[in-house]
N, C-alpha and C positions, 0 to 999 in steps of 0.2 A: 164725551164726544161733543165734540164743538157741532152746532146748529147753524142756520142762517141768521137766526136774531141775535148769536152771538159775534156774529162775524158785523152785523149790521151797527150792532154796540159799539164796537171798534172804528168802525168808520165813521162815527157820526160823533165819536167820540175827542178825534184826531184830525190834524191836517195834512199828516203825511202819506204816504202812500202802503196800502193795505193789501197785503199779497198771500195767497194761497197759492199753494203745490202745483196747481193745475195751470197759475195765474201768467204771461208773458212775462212780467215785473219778477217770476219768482226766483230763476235763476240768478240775478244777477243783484239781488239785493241779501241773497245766501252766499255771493260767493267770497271764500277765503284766499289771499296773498298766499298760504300756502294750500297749493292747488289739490293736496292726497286728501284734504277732510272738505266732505261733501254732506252741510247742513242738509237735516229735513227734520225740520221746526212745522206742526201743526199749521202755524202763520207766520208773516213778518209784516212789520214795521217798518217803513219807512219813515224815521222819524225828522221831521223839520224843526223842531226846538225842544227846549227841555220840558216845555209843559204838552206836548204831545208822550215824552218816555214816559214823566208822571202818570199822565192820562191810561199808556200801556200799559204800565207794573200794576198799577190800580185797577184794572178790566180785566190781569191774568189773576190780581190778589182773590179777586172775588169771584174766581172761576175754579181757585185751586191748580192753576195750570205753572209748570215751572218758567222759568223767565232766563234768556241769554241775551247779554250783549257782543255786537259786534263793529265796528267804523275798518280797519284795513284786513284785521285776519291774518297779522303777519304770525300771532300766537296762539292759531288756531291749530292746537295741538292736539285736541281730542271733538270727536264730532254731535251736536246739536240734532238731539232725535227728540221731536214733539218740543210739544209747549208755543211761547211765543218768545222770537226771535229780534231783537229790537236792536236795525241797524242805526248808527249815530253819525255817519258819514258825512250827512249833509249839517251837521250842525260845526260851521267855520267861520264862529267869531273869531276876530282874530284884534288884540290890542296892544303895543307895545309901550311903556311907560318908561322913555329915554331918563329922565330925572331919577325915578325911584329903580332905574332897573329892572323892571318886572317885566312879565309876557301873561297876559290872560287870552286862555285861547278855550275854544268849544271843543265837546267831544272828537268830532271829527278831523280836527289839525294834524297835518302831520309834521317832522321835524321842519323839513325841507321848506313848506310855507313858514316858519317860525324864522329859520337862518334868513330866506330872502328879506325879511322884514327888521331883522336885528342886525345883521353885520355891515349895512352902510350907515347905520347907526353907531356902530364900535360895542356892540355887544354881542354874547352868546351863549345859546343855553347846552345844558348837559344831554344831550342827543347821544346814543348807542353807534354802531359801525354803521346803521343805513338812516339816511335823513328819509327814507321814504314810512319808517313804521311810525303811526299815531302817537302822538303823545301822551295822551293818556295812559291808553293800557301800558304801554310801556313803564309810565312815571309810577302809577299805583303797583307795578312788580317791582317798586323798587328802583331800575333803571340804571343800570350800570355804564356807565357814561366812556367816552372817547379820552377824555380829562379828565376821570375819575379819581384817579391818584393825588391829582392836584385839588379837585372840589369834593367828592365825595358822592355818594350815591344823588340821582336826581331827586327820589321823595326826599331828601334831608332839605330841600330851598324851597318845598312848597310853600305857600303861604294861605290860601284859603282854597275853598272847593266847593261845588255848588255840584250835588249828589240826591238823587234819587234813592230814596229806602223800599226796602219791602212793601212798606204799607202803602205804595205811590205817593209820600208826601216829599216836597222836593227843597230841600236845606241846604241852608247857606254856614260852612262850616270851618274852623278853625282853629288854632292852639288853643282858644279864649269860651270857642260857641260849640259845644259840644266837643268838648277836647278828648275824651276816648275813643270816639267813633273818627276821628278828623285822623288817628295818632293808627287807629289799625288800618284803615284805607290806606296809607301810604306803606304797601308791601304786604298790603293784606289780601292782593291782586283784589276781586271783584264780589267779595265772600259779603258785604255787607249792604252796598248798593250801588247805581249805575252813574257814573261821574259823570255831568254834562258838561261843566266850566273848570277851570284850573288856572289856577294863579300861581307863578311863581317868580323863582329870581334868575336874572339876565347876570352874564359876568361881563368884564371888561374883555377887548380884543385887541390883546397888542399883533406884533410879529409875529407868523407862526411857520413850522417847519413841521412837515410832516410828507409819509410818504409810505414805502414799503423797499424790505429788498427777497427777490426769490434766489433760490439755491438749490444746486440740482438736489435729491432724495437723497440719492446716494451720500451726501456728506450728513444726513441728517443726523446720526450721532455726534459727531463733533460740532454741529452747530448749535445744540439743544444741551450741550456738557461748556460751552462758550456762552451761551446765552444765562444760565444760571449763574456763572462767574461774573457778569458782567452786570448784572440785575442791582446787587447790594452799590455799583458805582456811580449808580443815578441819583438823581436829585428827584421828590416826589413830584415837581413838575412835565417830570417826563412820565408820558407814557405809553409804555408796550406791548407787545402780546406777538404769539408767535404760533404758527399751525400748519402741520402734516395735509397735504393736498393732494389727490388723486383727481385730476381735472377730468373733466369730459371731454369728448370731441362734440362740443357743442359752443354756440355762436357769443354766449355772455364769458366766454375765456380768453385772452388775447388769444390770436391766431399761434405765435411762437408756441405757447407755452400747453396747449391743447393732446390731452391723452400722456404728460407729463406726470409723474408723482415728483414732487417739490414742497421744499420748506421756505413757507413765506412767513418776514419778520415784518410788523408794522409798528410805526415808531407816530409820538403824536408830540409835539414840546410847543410850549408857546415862548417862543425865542425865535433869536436869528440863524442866520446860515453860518455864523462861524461857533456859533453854541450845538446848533444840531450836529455840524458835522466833528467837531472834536467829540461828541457825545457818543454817535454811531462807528466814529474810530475802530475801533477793537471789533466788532462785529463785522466791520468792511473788509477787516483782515483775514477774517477765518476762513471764508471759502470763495472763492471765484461766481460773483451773483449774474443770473440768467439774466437779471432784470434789476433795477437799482432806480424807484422813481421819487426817493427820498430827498427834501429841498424846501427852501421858501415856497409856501403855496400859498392862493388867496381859498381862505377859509370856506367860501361856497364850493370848492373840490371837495370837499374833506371826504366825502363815498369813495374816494381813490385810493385811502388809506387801508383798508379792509377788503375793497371791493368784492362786496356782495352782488348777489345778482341782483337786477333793477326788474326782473319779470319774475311774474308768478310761478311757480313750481311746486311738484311733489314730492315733499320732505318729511323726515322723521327725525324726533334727536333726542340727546339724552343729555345730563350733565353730573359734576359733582365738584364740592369742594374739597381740596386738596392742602395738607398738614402744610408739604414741602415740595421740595422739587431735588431731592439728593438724589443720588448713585442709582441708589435700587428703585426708585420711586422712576427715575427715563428709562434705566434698563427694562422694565418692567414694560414699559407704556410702545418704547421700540418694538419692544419685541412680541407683541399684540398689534401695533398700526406702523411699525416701519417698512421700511425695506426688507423686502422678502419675506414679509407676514400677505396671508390671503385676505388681510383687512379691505373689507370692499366698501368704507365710508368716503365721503366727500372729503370733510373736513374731520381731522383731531385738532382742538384748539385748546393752549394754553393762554390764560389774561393771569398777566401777575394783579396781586389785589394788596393792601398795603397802603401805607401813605394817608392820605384823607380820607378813602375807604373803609380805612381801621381804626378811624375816631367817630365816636357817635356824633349824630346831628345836632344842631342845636336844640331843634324841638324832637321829641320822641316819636317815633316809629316804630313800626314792623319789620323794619327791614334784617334781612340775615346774611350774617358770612362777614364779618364786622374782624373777627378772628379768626378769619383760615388768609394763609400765603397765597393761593392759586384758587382759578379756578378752570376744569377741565370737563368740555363741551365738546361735543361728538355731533354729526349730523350726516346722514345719507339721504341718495331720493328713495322714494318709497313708490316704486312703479314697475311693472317687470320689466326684466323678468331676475332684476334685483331684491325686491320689496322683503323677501323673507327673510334672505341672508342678511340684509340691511339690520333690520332687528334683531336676529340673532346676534349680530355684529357689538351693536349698541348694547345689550343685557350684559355680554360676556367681558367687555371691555370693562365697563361698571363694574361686576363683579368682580372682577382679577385685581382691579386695582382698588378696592372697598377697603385693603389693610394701610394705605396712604390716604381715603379720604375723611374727613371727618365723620363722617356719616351726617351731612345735611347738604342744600343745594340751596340753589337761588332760583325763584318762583318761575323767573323768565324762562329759566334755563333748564327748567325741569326734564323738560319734554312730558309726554303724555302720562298723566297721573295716575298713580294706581288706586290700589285700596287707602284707607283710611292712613294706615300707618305709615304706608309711603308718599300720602301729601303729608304726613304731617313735618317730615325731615325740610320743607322747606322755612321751618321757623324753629328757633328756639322752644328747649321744653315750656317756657315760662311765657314767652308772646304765646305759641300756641292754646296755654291755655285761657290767657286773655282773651283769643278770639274766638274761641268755645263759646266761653260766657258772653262775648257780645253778638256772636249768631244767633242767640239763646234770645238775648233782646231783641235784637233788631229783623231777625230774620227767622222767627219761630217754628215758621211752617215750609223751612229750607225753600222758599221759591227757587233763590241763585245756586241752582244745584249745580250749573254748568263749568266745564274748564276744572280749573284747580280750587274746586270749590270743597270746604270741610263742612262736618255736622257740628251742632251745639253741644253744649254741659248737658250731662244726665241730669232728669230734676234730683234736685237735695231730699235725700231721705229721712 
C-alpha cells in the first residue's frame, strides 16, 4: 500500500504532474481514446520528458508496483487496475530530416502531427486508417500501415529508439546497440520497456488517389465474391481493404448513410487519376455505390479513406489472421455478419496483406502474419444495452471461422488478451519464445504486466 512518503518520492522525483484517484488531474490523465476501459492505477504520471518515465519505472522498480503506459489510448483494450500508470502524452518532440528522410518524434506524437510536418515537404510515413492514434504504440505493435502493401509493416523502417527498461534505465537503441532488445520492441508491443523517442524512415510522396466507395448490404455477397477476383489484378502498390458496416444513428456517420448496413471498399494507390480509376474499374461495375469518394486527394485527407470516427468511444474488438479468402471461407463469414445474420457489430473488416507485408524487414523484428493472405477484424461498442451481445458477437465469429484462420493475430488487432496461450498466437512459436527469454532479462519481476503483456522463460533446470 502506497503511503504519503511514497507518493512524496514521486513528486520530488519528477517534473510532471502526479495524480491520485481522489486527485482533479486524475480523470483526465487516465483517460482512454477508447471510452469502455476506464483505468484505476494506484497513481499517475504525468510525464514531461523521458527522464521523468525513467525517474517513474525506477520509483515503481523499488516499490514492487506494476507499471502501464499510456499517450492516446486508442489501444487501450484491457483496463489498468493499481500500480503506476505513466501517461507519455506530453512528450511531442517532433524532428523531420528532409535529406535522410527520417521523422524522430516523442512518445506522445500522433500520425496526424507527423503528416502536417512531412507532406509539404514531399514525404510520408506509414500511418494505419486514423492519423489521430500515437505513433508509438502503434509502431511497436507492429503497425499495419495505409501503404502497407507497397512498404511493409511500420516497425520494419524503424531506425533507433530511446526506451525505458524495467530497471528505469533509459537506452538509446538499435540494429547495432543492443540489437536483441531494439529487434523484439518492434512488435513486441510494450513487453520489454516504455518507448519515449522513435526514429524512423519518411517515404517519398508523389500523386496520390485514394478514397472509398459504399454499396448497399444487400449486394454484399456479390461484392465480396468480386472483390476476391479483383484482388490477384492489383499491383502491390495498391492498397485495399473492404468491411461489412451496420452504421449508427449517430452524428460521426454521414447523415445519408445513418442506421444503413453497407459494404464499404477503401482503396489507397500512390498514382494518378487515370491509374486509380482504370484500377477501381471492375469494382465500379459490380454494384450501384451509395457513395463513391474515390479520386486524386491531397494526402492530409487521407482519414477520408477509412473514415474512422475522430471522437472517443466505447468499443470492443477482436481479430484474426486469415489462410484465404475462397468460397467457403465468405460463405462462412456472410452468413455469421451479413444480411440477415443477427450480427450486432460495427464493423467486419477484411485488409488483404501480401505484397511488402509478406517480405521480411530489412533489419529483424517481432512482427507477425508476414504469411497469412487476410486479415479479419471485428469491432462493436461496448455500452448498453448492446455490450453483452457485442462480445458474444466477437467469440462466436472468431470461433466459426478459426478452420480459415491461421491460428495467430496481429498484436494491434488482437483485441482484449486472454490467458497466457491466447496472447501468445500474437507471435510466431519461435519470436515468442525469444521474447520469453528476453522478459526473462530485461523485465524479471514482470513490472509491464499491463495490455498484451507475456511472462518470462521458466528458470533452466
Amino acid at each position: 500500500m502506497l503511503v504519503t512518503d511514497d507518493i512524496q518520492a514521486l513528486s520530488t522525483a519528477v517534473s510532471g504532474t502526479v495524480a491520485l484517484p481522489d486527485s482533479p488531474e486524475f480523470a483526465a490523465e487516465t483517460f482512454a481514446f477508447n471510452a469502455a476501459t476506464v483505468h484505476r492505477p494506484d497513481v499517475v504520471l504525468g510525464a514531461q520528458n523521458a527522464q521523468d518515465v525513467a525517474a517513474g519505472v525506477k520509483w515503481a522498480a523499488e516499490r514492487r508496483l506494476p507499471v502501464a503506459v499510456q499517450s492516446t489510448g486508442h489501444g487501450a483494450d484491457s483496463v489498468v487496475t493499481g500500480g503506476l500508470l505513466i501517461n507519455t502524452r506530453r512528450l511531442q518532440a517532433l524532428q523531420i530530416d528532409p535529406v535522410e528522410r527520417t521523422a524522430r518524434v516523442g512518445a506522445g506524437v500522433k500520425w496526424r502531427s507527423v503528416l502536417e510536418a512531412s507532406v509539404p515537404l514531399g514525404l510520408v510515413g506509414l500511418h494505419g486508417s486514423s492519423t489521430d492514434v500515437g505513433v508509438v504504440g502503434y509502431t511497436v505493435g507492429g503497425g499495419l500501415p495505409v501503404l502497407g502493401r507497397a512498404h511493409g509493416f511500420a516497425a520494419d523502417h524503424v531506425r533507433s529508439m530511446e526506451v525505458v527498461t524495467a530497471d528505469g534505465a533509459l537506452r538509446r537503441i538499435d540494429a547495432e546497440a543492443e540489437a536483441e532488445l531494439f529487434a523484439l520492441m518492434l512488435g513486441g508491443k510494450g513487453n520489454f520497456g516504455i518507448v519515449t523517442e522513435l526514429e524512423f524512415s519518411l517515404f517519398p510522396l508523389g500523386e496520390f488517389y485514394g478514397g472509398g466507395i459504399i454499396y448497399p448490404g444487400a449486394d454484399a455477397a456479390l461484392i465480396l465474391a468480386a472483390f476476391r477476383e479483383w484482388l490477384p489484378t492489383l499491383p502491390d502498390h495498391a492498397s485495399p481493404s473492404i468491411s461489412l458496416l451496420r452504421l449508427p444513428e449517430m452524428e460521426f456517420v454521414p447523415a445519408p448513410l445513418r442506421g444503413q448496413f453497407v459494404v464499404h471498399l477503401r482503396f489507397a494507390l500512390m498514382g494518378n487519376r487515370d491509374a486509380g480509376d482504370a484500377l477501381l474499374a471492375p469494382m465500379r461495375a459490380v454494384s450501384t455505390p451509395l457513395m463513391d469518394t474515390a479520386g486524386p486527394m491531397n494526402y492530409l485527407d487521407v482519414d477520408q479513406i477509412h473514415m474512422d470516427p475522430a471522437d472517443p468511444l466505447p468499443f470492443m474488438a477482436g481479430g484474426a489472421l486469415l489462410q484465404d479468402l475462397g468460397e467457403e471461407t465468405l460463405a462462412d463469414l456472410l452468413q455469421l455478419t451479413g444480411e440477415g445474420s443477427d450480427c450486432p457489430l460495427l464493423l467486419v473488416e477484411i485488409r488483404p496483406l501480401g505484397g511488402a507485408l509478406a517480405r521480411a524487414g530489412v533489419l529483424p523484428n517481432a512482427v507477425s502474419g508476414r504469411d497469412s493472405a487476410f486479415m479479419l477484424f471485428l469491432l462493436g461498442f461496448k455500452m448498453p444495452p448492446v455490450a453483452e451481445e457485442v462480445a458474444a458477437s466477437i467469440r462466436g465469429v472468431l470461433a466459426e471461422m478459426a478452420p480459415h484462420s491461421t491460428g495467430y493475430t496481429l498484436v494491434n488487432f488482437h483485441g482484449e488478451p486472454g490467458d497466457e496461450a491466447d496472447r501468445a498466437r500474437a507471435w510466431s512459436p519461435a519470436v515468442y519464445e525469444r521474447m520469453r527469454a528476453a522478459k526473462t532479462s530485461y523485465d524479471p519481476d514482470n513490472l509491464l504486466r499491463f495490455g498484451h503483456a507475456i511472462t518470462g522463460a521458466p528458470p533452466a533446470s
